[in-house]
OpenMM code with the backbone's topology and positions (N, CA, C; nanometers):
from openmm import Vec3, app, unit

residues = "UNK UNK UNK UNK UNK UNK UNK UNK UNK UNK UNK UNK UNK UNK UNK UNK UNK UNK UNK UNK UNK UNK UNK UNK UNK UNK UNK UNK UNK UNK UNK UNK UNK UNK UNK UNK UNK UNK UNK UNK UNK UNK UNK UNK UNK UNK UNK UNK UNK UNK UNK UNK UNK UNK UNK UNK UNK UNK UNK UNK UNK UNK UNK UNK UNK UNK UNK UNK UNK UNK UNK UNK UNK UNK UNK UNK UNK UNK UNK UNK UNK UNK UNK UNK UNK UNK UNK UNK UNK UNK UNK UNK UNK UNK UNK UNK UNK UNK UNK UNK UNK UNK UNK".split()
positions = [
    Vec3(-1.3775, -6.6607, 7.4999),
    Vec3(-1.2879, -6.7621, 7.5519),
    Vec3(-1.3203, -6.8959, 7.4855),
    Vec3(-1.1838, -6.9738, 7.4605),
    Vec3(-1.2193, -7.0966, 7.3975),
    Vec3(-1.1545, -7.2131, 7.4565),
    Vec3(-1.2809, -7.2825, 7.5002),
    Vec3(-1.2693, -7.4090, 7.6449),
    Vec3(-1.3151, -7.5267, 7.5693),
    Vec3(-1.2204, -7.6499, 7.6264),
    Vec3(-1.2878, -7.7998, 7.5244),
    Vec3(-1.2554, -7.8534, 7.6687),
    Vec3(-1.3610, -7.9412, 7.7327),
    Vec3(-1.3071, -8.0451, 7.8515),
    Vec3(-1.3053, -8.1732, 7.7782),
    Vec3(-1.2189, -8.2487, 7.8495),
    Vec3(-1.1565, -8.3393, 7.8069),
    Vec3(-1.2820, -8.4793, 7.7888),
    Vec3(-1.4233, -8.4714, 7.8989),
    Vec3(-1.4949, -8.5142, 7.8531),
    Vec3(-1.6042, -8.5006, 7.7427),
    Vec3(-1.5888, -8.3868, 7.7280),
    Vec3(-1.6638, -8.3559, 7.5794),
    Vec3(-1.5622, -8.3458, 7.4732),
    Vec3(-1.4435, -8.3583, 7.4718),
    Vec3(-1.3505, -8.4214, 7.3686),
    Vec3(-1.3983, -8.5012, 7.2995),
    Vec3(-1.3970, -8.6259, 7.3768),
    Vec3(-1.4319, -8.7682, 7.4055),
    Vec3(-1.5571, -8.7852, 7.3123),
    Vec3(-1.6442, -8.7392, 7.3694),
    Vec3(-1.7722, -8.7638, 7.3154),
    Vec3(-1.7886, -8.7246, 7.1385),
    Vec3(-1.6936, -8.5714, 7.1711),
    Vec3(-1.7184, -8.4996, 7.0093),
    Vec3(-1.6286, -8.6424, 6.9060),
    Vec3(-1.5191, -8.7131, 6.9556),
    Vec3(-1.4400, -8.8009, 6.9373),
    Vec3(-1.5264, -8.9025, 6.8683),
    Vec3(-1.6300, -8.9996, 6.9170),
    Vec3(-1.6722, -9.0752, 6.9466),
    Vec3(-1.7848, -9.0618, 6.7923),
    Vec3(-1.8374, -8.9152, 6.7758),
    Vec3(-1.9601, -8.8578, 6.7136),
    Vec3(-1.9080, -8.8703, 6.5859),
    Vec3(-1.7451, -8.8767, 6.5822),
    Vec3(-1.6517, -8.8670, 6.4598),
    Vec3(-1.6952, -8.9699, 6.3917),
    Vec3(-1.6592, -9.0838, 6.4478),
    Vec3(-1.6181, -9.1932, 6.4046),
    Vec3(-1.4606, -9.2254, 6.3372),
    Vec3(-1.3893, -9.1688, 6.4143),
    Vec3(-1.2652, -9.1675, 6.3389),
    Vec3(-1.1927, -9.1365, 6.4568),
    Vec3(-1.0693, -9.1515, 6.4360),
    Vec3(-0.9425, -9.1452, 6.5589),
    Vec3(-0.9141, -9.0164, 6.5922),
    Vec3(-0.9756, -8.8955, 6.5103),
    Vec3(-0.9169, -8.8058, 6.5308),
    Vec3(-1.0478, -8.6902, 6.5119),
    Vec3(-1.0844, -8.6178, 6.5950),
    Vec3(-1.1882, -8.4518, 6.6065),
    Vec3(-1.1597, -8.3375, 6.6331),
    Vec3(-1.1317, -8.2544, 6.5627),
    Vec3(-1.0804, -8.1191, 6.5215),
    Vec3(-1.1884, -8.0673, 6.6396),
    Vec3(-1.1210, -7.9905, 6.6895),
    Vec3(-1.2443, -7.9022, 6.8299),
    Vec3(-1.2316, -7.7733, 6.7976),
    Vec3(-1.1323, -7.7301, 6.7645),
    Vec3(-1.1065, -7.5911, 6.7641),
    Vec3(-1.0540, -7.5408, 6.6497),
    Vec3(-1.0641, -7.4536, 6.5667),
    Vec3(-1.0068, -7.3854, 6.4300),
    Vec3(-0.9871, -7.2422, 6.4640),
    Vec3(-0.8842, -7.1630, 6.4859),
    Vec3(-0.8379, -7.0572, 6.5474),
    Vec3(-0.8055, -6.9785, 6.4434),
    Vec3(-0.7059, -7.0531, 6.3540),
    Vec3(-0.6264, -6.9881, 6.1929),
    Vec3(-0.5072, -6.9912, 6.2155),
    Vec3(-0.4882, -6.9534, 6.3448),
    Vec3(-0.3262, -6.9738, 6.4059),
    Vec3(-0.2936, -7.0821, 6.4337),
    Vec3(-0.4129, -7.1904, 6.4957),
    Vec3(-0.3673, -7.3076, 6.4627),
    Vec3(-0.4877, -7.3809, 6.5047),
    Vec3(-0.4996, -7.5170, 6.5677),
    Vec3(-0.5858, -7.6434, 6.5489),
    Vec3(-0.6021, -7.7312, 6.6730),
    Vec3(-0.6781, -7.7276, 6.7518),
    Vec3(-0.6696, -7.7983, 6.8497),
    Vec3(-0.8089, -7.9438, 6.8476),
    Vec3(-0.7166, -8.0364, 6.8429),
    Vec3(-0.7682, -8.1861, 6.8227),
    Vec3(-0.7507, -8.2717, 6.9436),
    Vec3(-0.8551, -8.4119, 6.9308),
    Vec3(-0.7659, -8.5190, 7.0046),
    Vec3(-0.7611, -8.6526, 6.9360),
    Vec3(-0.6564, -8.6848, 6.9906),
    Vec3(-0.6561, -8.8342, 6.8680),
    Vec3(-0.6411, -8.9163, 6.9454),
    Vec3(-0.7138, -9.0125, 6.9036),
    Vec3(-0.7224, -9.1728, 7.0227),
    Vec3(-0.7286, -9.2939, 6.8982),
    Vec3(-0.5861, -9.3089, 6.8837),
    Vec3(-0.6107, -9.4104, 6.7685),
    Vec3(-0.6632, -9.5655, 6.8572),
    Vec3(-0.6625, -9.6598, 6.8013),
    Vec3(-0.6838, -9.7975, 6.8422),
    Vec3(-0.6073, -9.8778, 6.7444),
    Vec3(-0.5454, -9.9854, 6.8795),
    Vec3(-0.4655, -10.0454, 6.8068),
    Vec3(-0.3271, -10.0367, 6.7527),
    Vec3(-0.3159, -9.9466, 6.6577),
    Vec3(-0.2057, -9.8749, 6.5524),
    Vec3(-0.2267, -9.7674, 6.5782),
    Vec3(-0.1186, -9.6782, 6.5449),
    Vec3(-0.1185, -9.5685, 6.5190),
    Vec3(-0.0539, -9.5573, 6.3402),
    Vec3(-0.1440, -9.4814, 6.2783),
    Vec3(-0.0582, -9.5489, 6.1184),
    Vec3(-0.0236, -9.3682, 6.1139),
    Vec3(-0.0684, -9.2701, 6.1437),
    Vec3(-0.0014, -9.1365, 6.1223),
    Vec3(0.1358, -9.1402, 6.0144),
    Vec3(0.0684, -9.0218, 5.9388),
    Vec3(0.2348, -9.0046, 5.8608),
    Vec3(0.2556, -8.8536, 5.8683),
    Vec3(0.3830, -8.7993, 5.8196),
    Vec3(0.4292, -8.6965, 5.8641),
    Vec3(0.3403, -8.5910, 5.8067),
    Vec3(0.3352, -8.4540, 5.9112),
    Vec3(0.2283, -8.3451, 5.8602),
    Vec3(0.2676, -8.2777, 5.8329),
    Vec3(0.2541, -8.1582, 5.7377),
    Vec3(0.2457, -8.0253, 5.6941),
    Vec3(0.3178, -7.9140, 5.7754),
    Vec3(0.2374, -7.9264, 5.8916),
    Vec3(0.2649, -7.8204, 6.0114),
    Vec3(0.3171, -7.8696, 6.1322),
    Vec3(0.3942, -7.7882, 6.1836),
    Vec3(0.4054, -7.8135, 6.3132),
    Vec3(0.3494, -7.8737, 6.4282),
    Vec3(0.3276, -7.9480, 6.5335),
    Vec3(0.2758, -7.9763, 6.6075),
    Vec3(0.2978, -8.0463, 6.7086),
    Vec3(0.2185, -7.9826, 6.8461),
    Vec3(0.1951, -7.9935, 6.9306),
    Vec3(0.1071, -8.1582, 7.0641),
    Vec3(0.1850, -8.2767, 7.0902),
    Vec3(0.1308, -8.3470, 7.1523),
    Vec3(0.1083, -8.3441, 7.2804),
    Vec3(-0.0097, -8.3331, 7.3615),
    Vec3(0.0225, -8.3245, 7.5189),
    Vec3(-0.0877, -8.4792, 7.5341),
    Vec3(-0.0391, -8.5298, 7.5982),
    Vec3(-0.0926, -8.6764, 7.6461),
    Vec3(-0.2196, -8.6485, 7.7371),
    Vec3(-0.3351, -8.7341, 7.7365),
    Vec3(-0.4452, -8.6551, 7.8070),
    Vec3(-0.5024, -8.7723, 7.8694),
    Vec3(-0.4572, -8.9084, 7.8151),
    Vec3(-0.4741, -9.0102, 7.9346),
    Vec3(-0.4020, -9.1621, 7.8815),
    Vec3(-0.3534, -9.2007, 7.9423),
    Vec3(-0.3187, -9.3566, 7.8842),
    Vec3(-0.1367, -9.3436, 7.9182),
    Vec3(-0.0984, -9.4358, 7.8341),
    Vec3(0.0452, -9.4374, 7.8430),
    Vec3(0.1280, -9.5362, 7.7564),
    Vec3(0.2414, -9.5211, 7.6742),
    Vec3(0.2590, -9.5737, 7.6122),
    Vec3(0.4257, -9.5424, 7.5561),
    Vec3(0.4691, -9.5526, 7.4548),
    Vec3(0.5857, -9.4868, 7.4216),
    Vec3(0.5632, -9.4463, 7.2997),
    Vec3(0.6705, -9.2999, 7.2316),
    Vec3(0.6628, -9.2356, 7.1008),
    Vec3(0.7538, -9.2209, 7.0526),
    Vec3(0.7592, -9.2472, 6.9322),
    Vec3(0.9016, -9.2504, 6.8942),
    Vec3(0.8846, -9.1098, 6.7588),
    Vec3(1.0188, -9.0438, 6.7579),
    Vec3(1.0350, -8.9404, 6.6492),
    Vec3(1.1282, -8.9540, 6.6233),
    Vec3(1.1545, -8.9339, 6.5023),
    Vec3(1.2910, -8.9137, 6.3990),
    Vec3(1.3882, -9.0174, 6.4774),
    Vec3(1.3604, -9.1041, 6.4730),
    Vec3(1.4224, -9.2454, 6.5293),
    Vec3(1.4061, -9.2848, 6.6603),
    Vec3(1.4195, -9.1357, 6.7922),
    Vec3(1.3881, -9.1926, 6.8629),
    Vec3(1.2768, -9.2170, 6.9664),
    Vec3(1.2878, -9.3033, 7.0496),
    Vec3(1.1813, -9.3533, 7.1536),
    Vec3(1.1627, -9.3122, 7.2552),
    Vec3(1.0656, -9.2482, 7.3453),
    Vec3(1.0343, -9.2372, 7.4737),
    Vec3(0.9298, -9.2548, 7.5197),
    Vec3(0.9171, -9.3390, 7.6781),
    Vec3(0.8020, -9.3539, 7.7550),
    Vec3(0.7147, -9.2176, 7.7331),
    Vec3(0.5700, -9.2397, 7.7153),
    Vec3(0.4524, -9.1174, 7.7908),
    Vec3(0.3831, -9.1554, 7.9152),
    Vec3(0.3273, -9.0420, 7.9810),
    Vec3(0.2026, -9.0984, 8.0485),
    Vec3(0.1309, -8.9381, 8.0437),
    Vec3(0.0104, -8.9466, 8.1493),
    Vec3(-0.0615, -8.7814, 8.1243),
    Vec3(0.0487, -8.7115, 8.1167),
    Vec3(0.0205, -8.5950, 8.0570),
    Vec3(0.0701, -8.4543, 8.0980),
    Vec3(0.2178, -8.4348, 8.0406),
    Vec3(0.2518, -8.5207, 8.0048),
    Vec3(0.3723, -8.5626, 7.8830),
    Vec3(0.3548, -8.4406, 7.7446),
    Vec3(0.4604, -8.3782, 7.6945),
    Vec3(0.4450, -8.3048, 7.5443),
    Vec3(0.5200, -8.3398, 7.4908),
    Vec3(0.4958, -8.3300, 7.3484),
    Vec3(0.5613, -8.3821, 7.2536),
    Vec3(0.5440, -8.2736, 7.1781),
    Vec3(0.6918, -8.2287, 7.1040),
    Vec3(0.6903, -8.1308, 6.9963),
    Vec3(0.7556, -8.1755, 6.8829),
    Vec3(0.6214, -8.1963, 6.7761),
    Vec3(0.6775, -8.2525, 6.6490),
    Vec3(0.7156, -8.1735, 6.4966),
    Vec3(0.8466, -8.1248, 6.4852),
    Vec3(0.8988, -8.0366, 6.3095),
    Vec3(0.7536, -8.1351, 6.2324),
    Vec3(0.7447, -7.9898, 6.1226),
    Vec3(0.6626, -8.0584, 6.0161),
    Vec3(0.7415, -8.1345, 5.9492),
    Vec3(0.6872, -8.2843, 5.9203),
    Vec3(0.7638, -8.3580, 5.7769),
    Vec3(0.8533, -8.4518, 5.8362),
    Vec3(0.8103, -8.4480, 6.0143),
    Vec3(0.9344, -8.5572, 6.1064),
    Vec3(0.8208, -8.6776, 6.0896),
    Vec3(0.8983, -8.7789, 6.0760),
    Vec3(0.8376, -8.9442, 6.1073),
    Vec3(0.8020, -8.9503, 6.1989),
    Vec3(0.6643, -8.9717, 6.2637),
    Vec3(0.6682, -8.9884, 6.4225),
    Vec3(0.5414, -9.0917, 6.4351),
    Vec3(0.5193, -9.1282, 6.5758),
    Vec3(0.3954, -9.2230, 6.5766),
    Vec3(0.3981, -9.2783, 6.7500),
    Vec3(0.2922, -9.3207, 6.8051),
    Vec3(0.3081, -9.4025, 6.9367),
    Vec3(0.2620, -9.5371, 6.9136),
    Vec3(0.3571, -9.5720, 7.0026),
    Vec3(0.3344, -9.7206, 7.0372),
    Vec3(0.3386, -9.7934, 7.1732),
    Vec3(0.2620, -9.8974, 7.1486),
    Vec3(0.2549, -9.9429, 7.2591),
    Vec3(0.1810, -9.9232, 7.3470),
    Vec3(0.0676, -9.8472, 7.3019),
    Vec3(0.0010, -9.7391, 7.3825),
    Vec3(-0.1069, -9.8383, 7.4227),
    Vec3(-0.1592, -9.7847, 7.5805),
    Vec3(-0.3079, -9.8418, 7.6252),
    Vec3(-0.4117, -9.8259, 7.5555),
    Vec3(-0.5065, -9.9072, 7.6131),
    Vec3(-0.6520, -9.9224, 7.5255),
    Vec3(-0.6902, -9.7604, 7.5746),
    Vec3(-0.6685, -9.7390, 7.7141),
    Vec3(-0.7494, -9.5710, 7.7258),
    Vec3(-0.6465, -9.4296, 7.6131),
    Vec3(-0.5548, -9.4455, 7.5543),
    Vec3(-0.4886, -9.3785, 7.5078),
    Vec3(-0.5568, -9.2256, 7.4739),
    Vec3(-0.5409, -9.1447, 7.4921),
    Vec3(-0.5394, -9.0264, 7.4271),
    Vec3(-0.4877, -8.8855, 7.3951),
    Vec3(-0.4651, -8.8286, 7.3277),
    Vec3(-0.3610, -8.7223, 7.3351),
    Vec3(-0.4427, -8.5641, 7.2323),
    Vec3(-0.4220, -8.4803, 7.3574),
    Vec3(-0.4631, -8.3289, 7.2486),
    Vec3(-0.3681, -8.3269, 7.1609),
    Vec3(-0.3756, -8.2459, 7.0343),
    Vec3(-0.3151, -8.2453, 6.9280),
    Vec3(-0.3142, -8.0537, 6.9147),
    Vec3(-0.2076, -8.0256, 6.8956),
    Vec3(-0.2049, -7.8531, 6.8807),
    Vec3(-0.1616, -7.8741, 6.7534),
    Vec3(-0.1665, -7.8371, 6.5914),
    Vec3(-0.1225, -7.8013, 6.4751),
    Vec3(-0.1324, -7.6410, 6.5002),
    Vec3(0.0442, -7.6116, 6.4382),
    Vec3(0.0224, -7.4230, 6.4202),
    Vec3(0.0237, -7.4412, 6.2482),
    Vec3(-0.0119, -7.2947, 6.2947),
    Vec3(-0.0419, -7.2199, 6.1219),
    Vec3(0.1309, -7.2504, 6.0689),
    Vec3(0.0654, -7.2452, 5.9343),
    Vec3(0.1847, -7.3393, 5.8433),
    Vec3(0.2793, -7.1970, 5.8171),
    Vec3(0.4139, -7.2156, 5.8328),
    Vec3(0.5153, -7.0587, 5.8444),
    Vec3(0.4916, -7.0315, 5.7233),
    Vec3(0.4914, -6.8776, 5.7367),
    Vec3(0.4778, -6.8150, 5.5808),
    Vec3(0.6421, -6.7816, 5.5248),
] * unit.nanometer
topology = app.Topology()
chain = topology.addChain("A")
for resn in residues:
    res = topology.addResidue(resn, chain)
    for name in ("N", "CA", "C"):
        topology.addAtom(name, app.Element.getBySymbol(name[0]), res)
């Protein structure tokens, strides 16, 4: 079984030094969390993916448009869509699901 709590996210987060810590590598796909600060500068990815909001609140905008988050919020982003949050709190954070890239 493969378990990440949201406080040892955090921490593995922190150990990074970077906005973003890969927790999980499956092959099928990627489970991360990203807590940018400040900005979010993200540009479009490869693969598919998966946002579920894991604390904070803010708004996200894709392929033009905008919507409020708060916890427990998903976001499903096409590979190669423009996307990014804004506005987001200082506690911001969000799991990140990437799937395996379609064959």
């Amino acid at each position: 079984m493969l378990s990440v709590a949201i406080k040892d996210a955090i921490v593995r987060l922190k150990e990074s030094a970077s906005d973003y810590a890969e927790l999980i590598d499956d092959g099928r796909f990627d489970l991360g969390l990203y807590q940018p600060v400040d900005l979010d500068s993200q540009t479009p990815h490869a693969r598919d993916e998966l946002y579920i909001i894991a604390k904070g609140a803010g708004r996200f905008t894709c392929a033009g448009e905008t919507k409020p988050f708060s916890p427990g919020d998903v976001f499903f982003v096409r590979a190669g869509t423009d996307h990014r949050f804004v506005k987001f709190t200082d506690d911001f954070a969000t799991w990140v699901i990437f799937f395996a890239k379609r064959r």
